[in-house]
C-alpha positions as CSV (number, residue, x, y, z in Angstrom):
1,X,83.7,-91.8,70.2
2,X,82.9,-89.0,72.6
3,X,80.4,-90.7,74.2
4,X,82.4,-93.5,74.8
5,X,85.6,-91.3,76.3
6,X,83.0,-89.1,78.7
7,X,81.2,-93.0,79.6
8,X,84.7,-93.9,80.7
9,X,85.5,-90.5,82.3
10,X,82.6,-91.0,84.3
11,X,84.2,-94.3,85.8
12,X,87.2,-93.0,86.6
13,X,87.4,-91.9,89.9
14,X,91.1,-89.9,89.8
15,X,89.1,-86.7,88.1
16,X,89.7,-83.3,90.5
17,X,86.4,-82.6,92.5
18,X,84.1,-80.4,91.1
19,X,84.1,-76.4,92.7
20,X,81.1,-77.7,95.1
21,X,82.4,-81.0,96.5
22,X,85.4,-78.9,97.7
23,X,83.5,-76.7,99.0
24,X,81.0,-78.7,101.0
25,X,84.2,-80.7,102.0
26,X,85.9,-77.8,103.5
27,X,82.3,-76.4,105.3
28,X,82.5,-80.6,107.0
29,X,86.3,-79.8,107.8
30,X,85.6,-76.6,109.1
31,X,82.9,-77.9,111.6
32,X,84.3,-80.5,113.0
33,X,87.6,-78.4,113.4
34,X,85.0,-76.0,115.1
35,X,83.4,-78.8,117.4
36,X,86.6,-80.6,118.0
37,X,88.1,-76.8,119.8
38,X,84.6,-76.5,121.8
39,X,85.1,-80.2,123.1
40,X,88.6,-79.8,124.4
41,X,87.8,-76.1,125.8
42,X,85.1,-78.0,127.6
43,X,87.1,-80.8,128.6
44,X,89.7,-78.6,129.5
45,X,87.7,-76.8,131.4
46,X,86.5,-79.6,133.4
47,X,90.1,-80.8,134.2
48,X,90.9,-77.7,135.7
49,X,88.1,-78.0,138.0
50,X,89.1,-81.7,139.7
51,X,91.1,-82.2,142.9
52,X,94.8,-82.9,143.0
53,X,94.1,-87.1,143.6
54,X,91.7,-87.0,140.4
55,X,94.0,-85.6,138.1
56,X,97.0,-88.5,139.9
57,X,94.1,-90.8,138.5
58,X,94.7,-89.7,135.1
59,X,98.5,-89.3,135.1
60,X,98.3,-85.4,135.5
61,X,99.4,-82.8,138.5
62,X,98.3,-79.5,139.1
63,X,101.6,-77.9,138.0
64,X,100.7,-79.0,134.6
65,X,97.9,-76.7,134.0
66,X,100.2,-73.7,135.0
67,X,102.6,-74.4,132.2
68,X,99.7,-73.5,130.2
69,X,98.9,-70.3,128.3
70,X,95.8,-68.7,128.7
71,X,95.6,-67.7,124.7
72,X,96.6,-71.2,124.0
73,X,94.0,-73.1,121.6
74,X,92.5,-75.5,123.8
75,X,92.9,-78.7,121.2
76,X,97.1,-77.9,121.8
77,X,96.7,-77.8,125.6
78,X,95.0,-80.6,125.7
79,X,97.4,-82.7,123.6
80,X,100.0,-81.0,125.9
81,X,98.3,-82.6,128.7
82,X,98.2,-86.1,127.3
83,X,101.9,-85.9,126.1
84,X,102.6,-84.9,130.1
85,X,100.5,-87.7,131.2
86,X,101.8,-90.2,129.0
87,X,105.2,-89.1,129.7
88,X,104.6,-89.7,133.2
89,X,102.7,-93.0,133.1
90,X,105.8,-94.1,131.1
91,X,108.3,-93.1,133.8
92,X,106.3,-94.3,136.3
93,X,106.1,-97.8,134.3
94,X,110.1,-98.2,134.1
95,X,110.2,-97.1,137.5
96,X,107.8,-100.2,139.3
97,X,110.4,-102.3,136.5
């Protein structure tokens, strides 16, 4: 009878993860939360760097970089950027309507 309830425990897969899988789960998490905050520091880095008529190309202006906080994590200014852009390829898109 116990082998049978621990061959159908074993089948199940709504059992908590053991100590490790939670574990090596949250090491994944916490790399690619690393890696994903180096990528958008570089990236932002990189926007800062282009000409005024490179950043029109992607919906952005130079004033949008100095709404930006220097201690701000660099995955929020980035989404801050997109919003900004997306806002203004929007208005820009009712406008030509």
């Amino acid at each position: 009878m116990r082998e049978a309830a621990f061959e159908i425990a074993l089948g199940r897969a709504d059992f908590a993860p053991s100590l490790a899988e939670r574990l090596g789960h949250g090491l994944i998490g916490l790399t690619r939360r690393l890696l994903r905050r180096r990528r958008a520091a570089l990236d932002l880095a990189e926007l800062r760097t282009l000409e005024p008529h490179r950043l029109a190309d992607l919906g952005l202006v130079p004033s949008d970089f100095a709404d930006l906080r220097d201690d701000l994590d660099p995955a929020e200014a980035t989404r801050r950027l997109a919003r900004a852009a997306r806002r203004r390829s929007l208005a820009d898109r009712w406008a030509a309507e």
